[in-house]
C-alpha angles and dihedrals in degrees: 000000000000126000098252093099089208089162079089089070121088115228109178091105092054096045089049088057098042092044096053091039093052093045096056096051101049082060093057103038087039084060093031096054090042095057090036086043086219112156080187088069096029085056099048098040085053092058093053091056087062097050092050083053092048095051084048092057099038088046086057100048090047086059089040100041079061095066106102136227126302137174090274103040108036099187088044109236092307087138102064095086085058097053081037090061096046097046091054090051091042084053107041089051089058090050093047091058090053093060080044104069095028085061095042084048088050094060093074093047108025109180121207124281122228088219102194101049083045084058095049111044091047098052083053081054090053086050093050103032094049085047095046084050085045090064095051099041102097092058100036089117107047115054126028096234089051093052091041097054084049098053093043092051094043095041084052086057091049095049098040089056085047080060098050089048092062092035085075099038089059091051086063105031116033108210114142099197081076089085102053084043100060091040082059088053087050094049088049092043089056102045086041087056090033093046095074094040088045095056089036088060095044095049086051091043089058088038097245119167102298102239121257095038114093115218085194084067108041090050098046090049094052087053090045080063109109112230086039126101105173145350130213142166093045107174121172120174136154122275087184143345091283103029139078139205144207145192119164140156122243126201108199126167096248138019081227076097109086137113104005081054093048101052094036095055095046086051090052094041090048092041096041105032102015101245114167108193114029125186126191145189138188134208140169096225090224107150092235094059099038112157113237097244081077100038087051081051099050 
């Protein structure tokens, strides 16, 4: 979760395009890879599909995780783009194991290529994948749909030119096991670039510590605070795929500190770690008023 809050952009425009983009070419590529009977292009135009799935599904957390709190939800639907973002990668990993076995299954029974089309229709691929990464490119840091659309639609350019390369080398070689072979490079291309957004979306899922903020830090700064002795019960977690929470105990020699603390501290943990929504409390830590979370703990 990087400092960029680029959950302040609006990227409906972007996801229309790609999405439309992204449509019309798994149809061709679906028609294109059947006549041709190549599993390369079927693959690939598989994994497209999925992408134009998953920026359906990330374009509609982004509108939902807008909504905002109400009695029963009390953070609004901010958490949507997180379970958004895990099932894409869920489901993408699924997808991907299919192709799997259909291109290991291949290897005993290869059919013939129709190298050309396979050429074609994959350097169109390059064009409208590379397009689809250049509109997400400005927010790929900062929130984890974003990044995710980026990585899906550059990782396809890369793969696409991957098909054109063995569609030539088909043409003057002739050997067929090129194809499963190259379907088995996609499906590794793609774990390798889900992997990072799958682990990312279940950490946020179980509200682990988002990545890119240090809990070492915030919780030596908040140490480093006079008038404060000691801090405990720090928890951070995600509210969404761009936003961070806190809660967090402070012990402070007098409850003189209140407000001014208060508001000081939540201005230098959103300006110096990101975080979002930050809640407070401060104690005395005499034994006699000691808050339940340590009494639980002893």
């Amino acid at each position: 979760m990087a400092h960029t809050h680029s959950h302040s952009m609006d990227y409906g425009r972007a996801f229309a395009i790609g999405i439309a983009l992204n449509t019309t070419f798994v149809i061709v590529e679906f028609i294109f890879g059947t006549m041709a009977h190549s599993l390369a292009l079927v693959a690939d135009a598989g994994h497209n599909l999925s992408d134009v799935l998953a920026l359906l599904l990330a374009w509609g957390a982004a509108a939902i995780s807008r909504r905002g709190p109400s009695s029963t939800r009390t953070y609004g639907m901010r958490k949507s783009s997180i379970l958004v973002s895990l099932v894409n990668a869920v489901a993408l990993v699924f997808a991907m194991g299919a192709i799997a076995w259909e291109a290991v299954r291949r290897f005993g029974n290869p059919e013939p290529v129709a190298g050309k089309m396979v050429i074609i229709v994959a350097a169109v691929g390059v064009l409208i994948n590379g397009a689809t990464a250049l509109l997400f490119m400005s927010g790929r840091k900062g929130d984890l749909n974003i990044r995710g659309a980026f990585l899906h639609m550059a990782a396809d350019a890369g793969v696409s030119l991957g098909v054109v390369l063995s569609g030539w080398a088909m043409i003057f070689t002739g050997w067929l096991w090129l194809d499963p072979v190259v379907s088995l490079g996609i499906v590794a291309v793609v774990l390798i670039g889900t992997w990072g957004l799958l682990r990312e979306s279940m950490n946020l899922a179980l509200d682990a510590v988002p990545e890119g903020i240090d809990l070492d830090a915030i919780q030596e700064y908040l140490r480093s605070i006079p008038g404060v002795s000691d801090v405990h019960d720090l928890h951070v977690w995600g509210m969404s795929t761009t936003e961070a929470a806190l809660t967090a105990h402070l012990v402070v020699s007098e409850l003189s500190y209140g407000d001014d603390l208060l508001v000081k501290v939540e201005g230098e943990l959103h300006q110096r770690f990101d975080i979002d929504h930050a809640t407070l409390q401060t104690e005395t830590g005499r034994s006699d008023l000691q808050c339940r979370c340590r009494l639980i703990r002893t």
